[in-house]
Every structure is written in C-alpha cells, then in structure tokens.
C-alpha positions as CSV (number, residue, x, y, z in Angstrom):
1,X,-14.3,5.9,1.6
2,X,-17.0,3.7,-0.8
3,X,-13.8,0.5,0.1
4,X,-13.7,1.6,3.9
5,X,-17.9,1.6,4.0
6,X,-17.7,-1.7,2.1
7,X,-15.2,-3.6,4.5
8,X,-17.3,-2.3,7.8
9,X,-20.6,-4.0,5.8
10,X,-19.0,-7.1,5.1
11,X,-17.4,-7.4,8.7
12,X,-21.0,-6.4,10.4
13,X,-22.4,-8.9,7.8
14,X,-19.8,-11.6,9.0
15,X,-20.8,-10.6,12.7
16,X,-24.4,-10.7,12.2
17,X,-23.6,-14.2,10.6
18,X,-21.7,-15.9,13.4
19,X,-23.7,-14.1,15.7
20,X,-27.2,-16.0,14.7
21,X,-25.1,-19.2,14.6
22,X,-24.6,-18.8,17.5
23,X,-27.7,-18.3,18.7
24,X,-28.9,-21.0,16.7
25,X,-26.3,-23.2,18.8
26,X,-27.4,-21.9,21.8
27,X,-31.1,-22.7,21.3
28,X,-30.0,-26.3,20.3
29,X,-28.5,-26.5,23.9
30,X,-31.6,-25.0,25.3
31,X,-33.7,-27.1,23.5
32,X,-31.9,-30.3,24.3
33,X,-31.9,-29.3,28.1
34,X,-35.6,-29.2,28.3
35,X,-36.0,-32.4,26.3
36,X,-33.8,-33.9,28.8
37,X,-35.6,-32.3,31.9
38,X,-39.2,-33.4,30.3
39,X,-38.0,-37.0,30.0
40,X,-36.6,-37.1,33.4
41,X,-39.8,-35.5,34.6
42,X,-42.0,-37.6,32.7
43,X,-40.4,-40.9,33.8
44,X,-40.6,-39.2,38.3
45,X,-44.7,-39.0,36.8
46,X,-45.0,-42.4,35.9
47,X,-42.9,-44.2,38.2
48,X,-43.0,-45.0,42.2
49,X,-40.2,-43.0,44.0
50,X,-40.0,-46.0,46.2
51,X,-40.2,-49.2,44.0
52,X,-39.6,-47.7,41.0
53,X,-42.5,-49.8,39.4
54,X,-45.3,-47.8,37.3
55,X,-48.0,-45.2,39.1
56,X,-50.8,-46.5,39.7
57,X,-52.3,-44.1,36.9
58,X,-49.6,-45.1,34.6
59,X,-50.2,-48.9,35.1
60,X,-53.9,-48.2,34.1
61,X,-53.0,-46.4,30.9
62,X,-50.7,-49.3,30.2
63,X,-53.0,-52.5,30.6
64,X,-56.1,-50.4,29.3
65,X,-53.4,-50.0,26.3
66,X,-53.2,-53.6,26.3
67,X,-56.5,-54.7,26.7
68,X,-57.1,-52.9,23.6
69,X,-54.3,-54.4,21.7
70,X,-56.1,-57.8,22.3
71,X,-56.5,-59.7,19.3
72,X,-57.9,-63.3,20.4
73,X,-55.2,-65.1,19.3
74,X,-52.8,-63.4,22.3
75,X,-53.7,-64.3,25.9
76,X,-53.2,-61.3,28.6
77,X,-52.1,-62.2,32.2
78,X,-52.7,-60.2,34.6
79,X,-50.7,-60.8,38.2
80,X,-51.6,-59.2,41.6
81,X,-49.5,-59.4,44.4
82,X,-50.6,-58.8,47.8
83,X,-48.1,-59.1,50.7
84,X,-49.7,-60.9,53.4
85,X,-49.4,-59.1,56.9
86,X,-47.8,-56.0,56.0
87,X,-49.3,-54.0,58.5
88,X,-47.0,-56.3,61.1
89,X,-43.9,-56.2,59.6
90,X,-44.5,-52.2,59.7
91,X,-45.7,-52.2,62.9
92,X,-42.9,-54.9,64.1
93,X,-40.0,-53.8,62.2
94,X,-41.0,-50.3,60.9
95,X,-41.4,-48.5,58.0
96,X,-38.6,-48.3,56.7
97,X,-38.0,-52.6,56.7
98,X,-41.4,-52.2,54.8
99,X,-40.7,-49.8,51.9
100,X,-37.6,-51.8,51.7
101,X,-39.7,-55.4,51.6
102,X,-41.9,-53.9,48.9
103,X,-38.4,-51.7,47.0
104,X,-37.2,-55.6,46.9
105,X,-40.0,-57.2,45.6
106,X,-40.6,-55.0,43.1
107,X,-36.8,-55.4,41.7
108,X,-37.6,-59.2,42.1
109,X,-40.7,-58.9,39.9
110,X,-39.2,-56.8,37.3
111,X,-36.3,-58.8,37.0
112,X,-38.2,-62.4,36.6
113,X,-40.2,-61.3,33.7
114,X,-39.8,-59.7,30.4
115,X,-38.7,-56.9,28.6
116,X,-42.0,-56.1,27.1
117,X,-43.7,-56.6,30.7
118,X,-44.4,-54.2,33.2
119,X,-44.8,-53.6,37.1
120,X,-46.8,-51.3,38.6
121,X,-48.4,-50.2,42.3
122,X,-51.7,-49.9,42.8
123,X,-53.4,-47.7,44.9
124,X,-56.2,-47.9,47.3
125,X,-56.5,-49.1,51.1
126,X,-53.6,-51.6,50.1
127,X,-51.7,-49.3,47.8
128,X,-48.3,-49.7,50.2
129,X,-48.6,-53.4,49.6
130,X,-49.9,-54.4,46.6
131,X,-48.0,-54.3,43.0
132,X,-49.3,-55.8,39.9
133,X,-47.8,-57.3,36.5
134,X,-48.9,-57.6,32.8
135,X,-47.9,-60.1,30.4
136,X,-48.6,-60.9,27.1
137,X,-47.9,-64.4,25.7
C-alpha cells in the first residue's frame, strides 16, 4: 500500500509539474500577445491613419525632445509644408483626390529624408494640409 501511495504522489507530483509549465507557457503566450497588441496600439496613437506621418501630439513630443537634445554645436531644421489651394482640389476633385495628394506627399517626404528624421501633421485650421519635418544635422 505505502509503494501504491508513493507512485500516486510522485505521478500527481509529475502532474502538478507539467501542469504549472504549462501554465507558465501559456502566460508567455499571453504576455507576448498583449505586448504585441500595445505596440500595434501604440504605433495607431502616434501615427495619422491617413498619411501615416506622426500625430500632431506625437510630433510635439518629438521636436520638444529635440529641442532639448540641442547642444550648440548641432543645428535643428525645422520644415513646414503647406499645400497651396487645398481647399480647391477638395472642392474640385474631392476628398478623396485630397487625402490621396496629402497620403502622397507624405510618402514623398519620408522617403527624401533620413532615417533619424521624422514627419508629422499638424493640427489646427490647416491640419488636413499641412505636415512638418525635423532634421538634425
């Protein structure tokens, strides 16, 4: 009987063994799913749905980020783009050629400067229209 009792301990041992690595496995998955949600939630935050630039928010984090970072010996740049008459291609052509005009020039800006530079959109009265870059030389 004293073997019999010691085999069912040593099997529920075992059990309770695999059965907290497996939990342990399980909250790993969990774990990795939310980190992977946050970041893809994080990045919807930050960046335009239709240009894909930086928020307007975000872009002010970054350049008051990089005002501070200023040492004298590094120039900032800062670029504002305003498309002239807007309103009339939207009213002319629609919306829809718009948000495309400004989805384009966007991906044109981003892909003309560097790595460590960003785009954003800005708000205000000509927040459809109006995107922004830094750069640090």
């Amino acid at each position: 009987m004293t073997a019999l009792l010691a085999t069912l301990a040593a099997a529920a041992a075992t059990g309770l063994v695999v059965a907290a690595a497996t939990v342990r496995l399980a909250s790993a998955r969990v774990a990795r799913r939310y980190e992977s949600a946050l970041a893809v939630a994080r990045h919807e935050a930050e960046h335009d749905g239709l240009t894909g630039a930086l928020t307007c928010t975000a872009f002010a984090r970054e350049l008051t980020s990089r005002i501070a970072a200023v040492d004298g010996r590094r120039p900032l740049a800062l670029l504002a783009i305003d498309v002239d008459g807007f309103g009339h291609v939207n009213k002319l052509r629609g919306h829809a050629v718009g948000d495309e005009l400004l989805a384009q020039l966007a991906r044109t800006v981003a892909r003309v400067i560097r790595h460590e530079d960003v785009v954003g959109r800005l708000g205000g009265p000509a927040a459809r229209r109006t995107l922004a870059a830094t750069f640090a030389t």
